[in-house]
Structure formats: structure tokens, C-alpha cells
C-alpha positions in Angstrom: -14.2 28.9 12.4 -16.4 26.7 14.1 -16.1 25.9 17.8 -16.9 23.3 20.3 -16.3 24.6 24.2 -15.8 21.8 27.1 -15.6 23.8 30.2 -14.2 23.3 33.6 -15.3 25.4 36.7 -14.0 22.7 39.4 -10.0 22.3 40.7 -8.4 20.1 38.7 -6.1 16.8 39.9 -2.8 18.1 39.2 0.4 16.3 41.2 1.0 18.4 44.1 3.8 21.0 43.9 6.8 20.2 46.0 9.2 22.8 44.8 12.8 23.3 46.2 12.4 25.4 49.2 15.9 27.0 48.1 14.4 28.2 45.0 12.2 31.2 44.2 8.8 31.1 43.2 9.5 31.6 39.4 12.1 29.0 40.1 9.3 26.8 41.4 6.5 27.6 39.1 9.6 26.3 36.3 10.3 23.0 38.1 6.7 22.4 38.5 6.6 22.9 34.6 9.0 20.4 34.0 7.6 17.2 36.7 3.8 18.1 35.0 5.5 17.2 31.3 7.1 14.4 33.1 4.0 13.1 34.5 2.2 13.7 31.6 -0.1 15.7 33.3 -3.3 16.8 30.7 -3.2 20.2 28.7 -6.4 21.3 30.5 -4.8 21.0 34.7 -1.1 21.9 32.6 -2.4 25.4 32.0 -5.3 25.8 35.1 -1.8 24.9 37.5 0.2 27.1 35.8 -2.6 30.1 35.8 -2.8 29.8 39.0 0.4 29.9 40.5 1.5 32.8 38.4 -1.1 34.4 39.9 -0.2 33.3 43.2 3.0 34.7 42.5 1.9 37.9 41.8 1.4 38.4 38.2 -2.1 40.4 37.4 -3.3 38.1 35.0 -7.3 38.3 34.5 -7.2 35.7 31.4 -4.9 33.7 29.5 -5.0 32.4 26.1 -3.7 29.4 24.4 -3.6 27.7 21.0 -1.8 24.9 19.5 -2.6 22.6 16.5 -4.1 19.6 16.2 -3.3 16.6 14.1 -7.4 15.4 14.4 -9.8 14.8 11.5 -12.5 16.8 12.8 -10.2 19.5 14.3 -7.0 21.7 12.9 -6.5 23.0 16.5 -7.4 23.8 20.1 -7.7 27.0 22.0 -7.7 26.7 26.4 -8.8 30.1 27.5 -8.5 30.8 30.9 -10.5 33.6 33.2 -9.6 34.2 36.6 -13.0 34.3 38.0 -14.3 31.8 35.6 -11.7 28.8 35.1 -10.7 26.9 32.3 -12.4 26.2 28.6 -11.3 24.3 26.0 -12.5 25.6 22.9 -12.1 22.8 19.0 -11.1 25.0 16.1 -12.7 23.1 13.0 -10.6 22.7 9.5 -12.0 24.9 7.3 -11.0 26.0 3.4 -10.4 29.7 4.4 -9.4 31.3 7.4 -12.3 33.3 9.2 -12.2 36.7 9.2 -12.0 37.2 12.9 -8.7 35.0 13.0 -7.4 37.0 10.3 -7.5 40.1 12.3 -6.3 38.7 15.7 -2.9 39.7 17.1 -1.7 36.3 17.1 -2.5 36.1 13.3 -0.2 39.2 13.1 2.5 37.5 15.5 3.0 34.9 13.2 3.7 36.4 10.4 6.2 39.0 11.8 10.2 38.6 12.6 9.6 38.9 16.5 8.8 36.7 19.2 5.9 38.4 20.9 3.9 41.5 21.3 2.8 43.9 24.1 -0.4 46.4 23.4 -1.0 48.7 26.2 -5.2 49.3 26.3 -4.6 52.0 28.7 -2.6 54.3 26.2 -5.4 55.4 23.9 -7.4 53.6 21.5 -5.6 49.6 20.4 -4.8 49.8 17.0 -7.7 49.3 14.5 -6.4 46.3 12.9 -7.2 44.2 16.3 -10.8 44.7 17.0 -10.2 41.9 19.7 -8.4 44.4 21.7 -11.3 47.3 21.8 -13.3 44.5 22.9 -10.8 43.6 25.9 -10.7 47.2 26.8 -14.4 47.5 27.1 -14.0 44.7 29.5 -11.7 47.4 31.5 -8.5 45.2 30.3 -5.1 47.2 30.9 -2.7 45.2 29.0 -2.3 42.9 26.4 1.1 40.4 26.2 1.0 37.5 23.4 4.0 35.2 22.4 4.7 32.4 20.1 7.0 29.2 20.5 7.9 27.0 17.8 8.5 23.6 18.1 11.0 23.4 15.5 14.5 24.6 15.4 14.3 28.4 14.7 16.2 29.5 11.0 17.0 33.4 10.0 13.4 34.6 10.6 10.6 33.7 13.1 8.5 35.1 10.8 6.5 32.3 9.3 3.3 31.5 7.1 0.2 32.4 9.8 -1.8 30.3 6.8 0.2 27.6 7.7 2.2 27.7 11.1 4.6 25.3 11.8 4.4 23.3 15.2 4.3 24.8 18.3 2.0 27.0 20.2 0.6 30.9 20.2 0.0 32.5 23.8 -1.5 35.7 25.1 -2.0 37.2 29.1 -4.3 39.2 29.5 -4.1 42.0 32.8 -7.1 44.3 34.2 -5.2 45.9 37.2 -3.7 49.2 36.8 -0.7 50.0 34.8 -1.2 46.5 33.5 2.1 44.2 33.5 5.2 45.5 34.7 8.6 45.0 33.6 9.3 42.6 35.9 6.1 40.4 35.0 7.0 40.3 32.1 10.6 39.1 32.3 8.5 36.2 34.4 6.6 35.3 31.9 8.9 35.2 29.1 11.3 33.0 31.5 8.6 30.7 32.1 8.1 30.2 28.6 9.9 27.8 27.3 9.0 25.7 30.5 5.9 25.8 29.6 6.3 24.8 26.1 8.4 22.0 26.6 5.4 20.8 28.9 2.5 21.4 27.0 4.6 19.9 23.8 4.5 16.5 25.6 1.4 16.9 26.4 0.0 17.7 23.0 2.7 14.9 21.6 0.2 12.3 23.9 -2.8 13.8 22.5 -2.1 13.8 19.1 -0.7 10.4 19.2 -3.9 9.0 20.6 -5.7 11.3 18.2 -4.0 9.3 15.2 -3.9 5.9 16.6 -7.8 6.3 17.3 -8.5 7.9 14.0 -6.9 5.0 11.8 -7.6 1.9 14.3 -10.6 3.0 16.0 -11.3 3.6 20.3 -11.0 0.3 21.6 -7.7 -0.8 19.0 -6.0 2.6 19.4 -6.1 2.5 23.1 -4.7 -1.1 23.6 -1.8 0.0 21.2 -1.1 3.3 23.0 -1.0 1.2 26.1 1.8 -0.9 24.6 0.1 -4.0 23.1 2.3 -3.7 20.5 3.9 -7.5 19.7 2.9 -9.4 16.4 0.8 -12.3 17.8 -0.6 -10.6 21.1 -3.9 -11.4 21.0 -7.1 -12.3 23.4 -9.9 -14.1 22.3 -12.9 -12.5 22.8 -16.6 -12.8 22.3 -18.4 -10.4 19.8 -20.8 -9.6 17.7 -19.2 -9.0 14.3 -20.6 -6.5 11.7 -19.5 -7.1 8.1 -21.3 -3.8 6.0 -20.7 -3.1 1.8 -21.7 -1.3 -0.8 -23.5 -2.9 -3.4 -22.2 -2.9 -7.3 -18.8 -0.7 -6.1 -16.8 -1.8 -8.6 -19.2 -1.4 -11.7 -19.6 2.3 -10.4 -15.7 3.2 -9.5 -15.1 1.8 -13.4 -17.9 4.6 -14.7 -17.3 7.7 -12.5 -14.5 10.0 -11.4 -11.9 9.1 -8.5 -12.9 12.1 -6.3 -16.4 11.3 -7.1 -15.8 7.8 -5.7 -14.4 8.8 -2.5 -17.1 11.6 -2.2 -19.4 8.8 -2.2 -17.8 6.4 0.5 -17.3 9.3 2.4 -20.9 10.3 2.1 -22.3 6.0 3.1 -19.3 5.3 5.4 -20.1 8.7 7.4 -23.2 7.5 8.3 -22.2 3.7 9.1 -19.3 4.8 11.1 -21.2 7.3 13.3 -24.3 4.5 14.4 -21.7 2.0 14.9 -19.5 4.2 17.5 -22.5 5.7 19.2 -24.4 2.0 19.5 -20.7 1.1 21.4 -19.3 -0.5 18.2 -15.5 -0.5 17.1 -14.7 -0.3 13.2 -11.9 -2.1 12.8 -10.8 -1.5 9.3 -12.2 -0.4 5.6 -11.7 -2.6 2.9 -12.7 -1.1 -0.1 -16.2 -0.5 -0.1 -16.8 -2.4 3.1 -16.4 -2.0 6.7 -15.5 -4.6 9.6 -16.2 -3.5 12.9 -17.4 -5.3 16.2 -19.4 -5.3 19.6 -17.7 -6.5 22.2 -20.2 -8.6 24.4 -17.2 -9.3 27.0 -17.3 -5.2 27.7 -21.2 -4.5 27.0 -24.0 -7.0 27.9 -26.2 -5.3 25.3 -24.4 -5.9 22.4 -26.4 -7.6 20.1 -29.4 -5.4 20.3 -27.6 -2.5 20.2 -25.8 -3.8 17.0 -29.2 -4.9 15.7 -30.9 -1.4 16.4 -27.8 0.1 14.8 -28.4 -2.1 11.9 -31.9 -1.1 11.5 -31.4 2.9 11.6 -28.4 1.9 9.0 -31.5 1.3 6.5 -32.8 4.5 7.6 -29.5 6.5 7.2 -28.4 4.9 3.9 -32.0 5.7 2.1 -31.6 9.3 3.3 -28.3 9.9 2.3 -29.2 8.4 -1.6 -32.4 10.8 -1.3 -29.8 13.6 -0.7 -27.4 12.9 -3.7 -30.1 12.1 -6.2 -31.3 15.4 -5.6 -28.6 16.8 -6.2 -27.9 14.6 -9.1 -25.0 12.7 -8.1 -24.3 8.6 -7.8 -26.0 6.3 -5.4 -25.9 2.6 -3.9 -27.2 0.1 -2.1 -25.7 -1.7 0.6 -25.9 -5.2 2.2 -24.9 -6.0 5.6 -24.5 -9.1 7.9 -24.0 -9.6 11.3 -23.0 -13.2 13.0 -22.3 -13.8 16.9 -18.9 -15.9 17.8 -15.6 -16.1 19.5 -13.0 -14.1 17.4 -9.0 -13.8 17.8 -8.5 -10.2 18.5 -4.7 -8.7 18.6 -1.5 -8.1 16.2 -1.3 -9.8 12.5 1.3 -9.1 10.3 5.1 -8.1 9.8 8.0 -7.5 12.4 7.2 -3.6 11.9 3.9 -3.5 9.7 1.1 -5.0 12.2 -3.0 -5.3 11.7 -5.2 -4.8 15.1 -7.8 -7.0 13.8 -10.0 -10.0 14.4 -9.4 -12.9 12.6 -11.4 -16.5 12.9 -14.3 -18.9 11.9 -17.0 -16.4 13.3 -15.1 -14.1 10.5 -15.2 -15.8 7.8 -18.6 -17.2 8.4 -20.3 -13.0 8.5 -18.7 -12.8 5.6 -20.4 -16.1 3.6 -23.5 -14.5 5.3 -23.1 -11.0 3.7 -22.6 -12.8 0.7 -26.2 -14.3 0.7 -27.6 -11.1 0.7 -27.8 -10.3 -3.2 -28.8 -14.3 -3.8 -31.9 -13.8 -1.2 -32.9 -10.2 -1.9 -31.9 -8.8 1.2 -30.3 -5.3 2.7 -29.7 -7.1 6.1 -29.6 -10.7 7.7 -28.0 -12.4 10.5 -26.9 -15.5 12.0 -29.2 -17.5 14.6 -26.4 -16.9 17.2 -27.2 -13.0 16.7 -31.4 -14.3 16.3 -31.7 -16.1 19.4 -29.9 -13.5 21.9 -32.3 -10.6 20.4 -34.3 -9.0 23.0 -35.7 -6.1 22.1 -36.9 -6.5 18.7 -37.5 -10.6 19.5 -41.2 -10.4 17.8 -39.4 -9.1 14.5 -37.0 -11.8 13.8 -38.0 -14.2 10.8 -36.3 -16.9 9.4 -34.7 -17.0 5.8 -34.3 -20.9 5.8 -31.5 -22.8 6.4 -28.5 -22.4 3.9 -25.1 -24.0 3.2 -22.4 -21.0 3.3 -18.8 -22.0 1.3 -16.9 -23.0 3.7 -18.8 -23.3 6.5 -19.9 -26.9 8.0 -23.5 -28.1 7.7 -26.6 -25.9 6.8 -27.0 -22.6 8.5 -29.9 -20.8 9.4 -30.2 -17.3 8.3 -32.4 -14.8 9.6 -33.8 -10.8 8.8 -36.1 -8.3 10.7 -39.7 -7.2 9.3 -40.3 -4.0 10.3 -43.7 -3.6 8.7 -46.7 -2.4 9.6 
């Protein structure tokens, strides 16, 4: 399974622990547990707080393990692996068709599937058992003991046995000790008690994350962050000034009419992949699909550079698209074309819709008039023009701009200047 590792070697900025001075310090660790799932303190300084005070407490841990799923696009789950002398990394398990082979022979893989809560391997006692190759590789590390556990977040039923293909909810664990004799009874019984605080936590925690993950995925950064912050109301809106970027793909419907549905979404997936990335990492928000098109914006109010960076993202759209239909001809499936337009105005940007069913759009003139000027692209031959509000705030590519001519757009008031970029020799 494919990986991406963040790591973190520096403290992190966890509230400060202000246990009862009555209680013990398992007590204390336990109501630290539950303020950091109250606070909504990060997964990351959840399990770097927690490491640490169990080893303050006196529990031999040299590394702890955690993995939970993840409700991304990109990403069916996260592992945080902790090291006592090296801190905290966060590593992003990939979706993939088939489980790898190395996840297939973990102990945690084996946990899963088996009517028991968790699972102690002593890697002093002889060889570990050949089915956990893991293990031999922890023992040549001069690991002494091996403790992993699993917590659902779903009511348990007869059996917490359950598909390790397909876990339900919740989250897989595993301590890892090097001192000699490994854990004890007693450290043990700790760690089990501290379990479910623990859980609970880092189950708020993930809740958070995954919500932002959703939000983000189906609205976009900028949407999905004003919503998660409670800008919630039908009508709540802010106007805002922005370059708006209308994008489609030329003779859709002819080609949805002639060629299989999963074929179809193949090839969106294949164009919008492409748009989607060089609008994000120019500092553009997509806002919504809408068939074969795409609405998004650059927000000149939070970026001063927003039109050339939407025009250079415009330009390496040409690039992208070309190379993407050089990729599927050769391998002999369906291209397009694709015309795009980009226009400069003030735009209404908030909640549209029902009481419960809301839009986080942009609605306006400026709207509607990108769109009259996407539509002129067919009539004048042309991937990509803009407006002269977007021609006369270019910087960078100033000496490129050329005029179309002026035009009357449906709808719009008077005749309006259109403009391109020659990139020629």
C-alpha cells in the first residue's frame, strides 16, 4: 500500500495537563484523555501527549502504533507511529484494489479477524511466529514485547471478530517494549484501562477530520472551511471580488450518446483531474461540476496575484489537456477538446437553495457574463479567451494579450471586448 509520511520531531502544543492531584497517574493520564477530545486537540499531539505520559508513568514503551480509517478520496486510512527517541509520524495508507501483502501478514490483520480483543507476543520467548514477519523484524531491533488491540466504534454484537477486508469503524493499536521482560502485568492492565479513553478521544478527533475531509472533498478548501466554521444559513453570503473560471468539454454530449457510462466517467475523470489540480495549486477554488464543466474562482480579496496566476493556470491547462488526449489515443480510447473562459467581477458568494439542501456558490452578472464568454469560444475558433477586466490587470504575460474584437454576449449590455494569449514563437 502506498504511503505518504509527515513527521514531527518538535513538542507539540497540547493543553497543559492539570489533573486532580487526588487521583493517580493512570487516573490522570485518563482525564487528560477525555479534556484533549473535549478540546478537540489534533490526532498527531492526541497520541505524542499520550506516549509520553505513559512513559512518564512508567510504562517501557519504545514505539507505539496507530491506525484508523479514513473517509478521504486519496486515502482509506492513516497510520501515527510513534518512537521514543524519534517522535511522531503520520504515515497516508492509499486505497488500493487488493490488500498488500505485507498488511496481510501483520498482527493487526490477524486481530481483526479473530474473536478477541487484543494480542500479546513475547520476542523474548523464542522465535515470533512465522506468520508475522513484522515481529522478527522488531526483535532484530532488540524489541522484548509485542501488545496490539483493537476498538470498535460500533456497538459490539456476538463476535468481535470481523472482516479485516473490510473493518468496521474504530481503530487498531500496538505498543511496542525493548526493556527486559518486556510489559508486565500491571502495564498491561494500564494500558488496557486507558483504552477506551483513548478511543473515545481520538474518535472525536478523527470525527473532525473526516468531516473536514468530506466537506473539502465535495465543496472544495475555501467553501468547506466557511461551512465547518458554521456558515451554514441559506442567504449568508459576502460579496467578493474574483476572477471566475468557467472550463468544458467540447462535444460532451455527442460523445456520452456513443460510448459507454464507465467510459464516460473514465474520461472526465481523466480532463477534470488535470483542471482540478492547476486550479488548487495556482490558489483556485472549484466550486462545483456541472456536467462536463467546472466553475471555480480566484479570490483577489485573499491573493493579490490572482489573475496571473489564473491566467498561467489557464495556459498549462492547454498543455495538460493535449497530453492527456496524446495518452488515451495511444491507448485507443476517447478524446476532447475543451474551451475555457475567464472574466474579472464582483460575485455574491454564500448559501443558495432549500431550508436543508443549500449550494456554497457564486451567483451574479460577472457569472453569467464568463459563461456568454465561454460560449464564444466555438463561434471564434478558440480554446481560451477572457474578458478585458481579466486583459488589463495581466502582468506577467502583458506582451501576449491580443484582442478578439468587440462582441455582443446574450444578455449582456453593450459590446464586449474579448481577448486570447498568443503564445507563439
Amino acid at each position: 500500500m502506498a504511503r505518504s509520511v509527515a513527521r514531527s520531531r518538535t513538542s507539540p502544543h497540547i493543553a497543559p495537563m492539570q489533573p486532580d492531584p487526588n487521583l493517580s497517574s493512570h487516573d490522570a493520564i485518563a482525564e487528560w484523555l477525555v479534556l484533549q477530545g473535549i478540546y478537540g486537540t489534533s490526532q498527531e499531539d492526541l497520541l505524542e501527549g499520550y506516549c509520553t505520559r505513559i512513559l512518564q508513568a512508567g510504562l517501557p514503551v519504545q514505539r507505539v502504533h496507530v491506525a484508523q480509517r479514513a473517509y478521504h478520496p486519496e486515502y482509506g486510512g492513516f497510520g501515527y507511529n510513534w518512537q521514543r527517541d524519534a517522535g511522531m509520524e503520520r504515515d497516508s495508507y492509499e486505497h488500493r484494489d487488493a490488500p498488500l501483502d505485507v498488511w496481510l501478514a501483520s498482527p493487526l490483520y490477524y486481530l481483526l479477524s479473530v474473536d478477541e480483543a487484543d494480542l500479546r507476543i513475547s520476542l523474548e520467548e523464542g522465535d515470533p511466529p512465522a506468520r508475522f514477519p513484522f515481529l522478527s523484524e522488531l526483535k532484530d531491533r532488540g524489541c522484548t514485547d509485542y501488545f496490539a488491540a483493537k476498538v470498535s466504534f460500533e456497538q459490539p454484537r456476538n463476535s468481535l471478530a470481523t472482516n479485516p477486508d473490510d473493518p468496521a469503524e474504530g481503530l487498531m493499536m500496538s505498543w511496542t517494549s525493548d526493556s527486559e521482560g518486556g510489559f508486565s502485568d500491571e502495564n498491561l492492565a494500564t494500558l488496557r484501562r486507558l483504552l477506551p479513553y483513548l478511543g473515545l478521544a481520538l474518535k472525536s478527533a478523527s470525527n473532525r477530520q473526516m468531516a473536514s475531509d468530506i466537506v473539502q472533498t465535495y465543496l472544495g478548501a475555501d467553501a468547506g472551511e466557511r461551512v465547518l466554521s458554521g456558515d451554514i444559513v441559506r442567504g449568508s453570503s459576502e460579496t467578493i471580488h474574483a476572477v471566475i473560471w468557467y472550463f468544458d468539454l467540447r462535444g460532451f454530449t455527442k460523445l456520452s450518446e456513443r460510448i459507454a457510462g464507465h467510459a464516460v466517467i473514465d474520461m472526465l475523470n481523466d480532463y477534470f483531474g488535470e483542471v482540478v489540480g492547476l486550479v488548487e495549486g495556482h490558489g483556485g477554488n472549484v466550486l462545483k461540476f456541472m456536467g462536463d464543466g467546472l466553475l471555480a474562482i480566484f479570490d483577489c480579496s485573499k491573493d493579490a496575484g490572482a489573475v496571473d496566476n489564473a491566467l498561467e493556470a489557464a495556459i498549462q491547462v492547454g498543455e495538460r489537456m493535449a497530453a492527456v488526449s496524446a495518452r488515451r489515443a495511444a491507448d485507443g480510447l476517447t478524446t476532447t477538446d475543451y474551451s475555457l473562459s475567464l472574466h474579472l467581477g464582483d460575485v455574491l458568494y454564500g448559501n443558495i437553495g432549500g431550508k436543508a439542501r443549500l449550494d456554497f456558490t457564486v451567483i451574479g452578472a460577472a457569472v453569467n457574463q464568463t459563461a456568454r464568454i465561454q460560449g464564444m469560444c466555438g463561434p471564434l475558433d478558440r480554446n481560451f479567451i477572457m474578458s478585458a477586466q481579466v486583459a488589463r490587470q495581466v502582468t506577467s504575460r502583458k506582451a501576449q494579450v491580443v484582442s478578439l474584437g468587440p462582441y455582443m454576449l446574450r444578455g449582456v449590455e453593450g459590446p464586449q471586448e474579448l481577448f486570447t494569449l498568443y503564445l507563439g514563437g
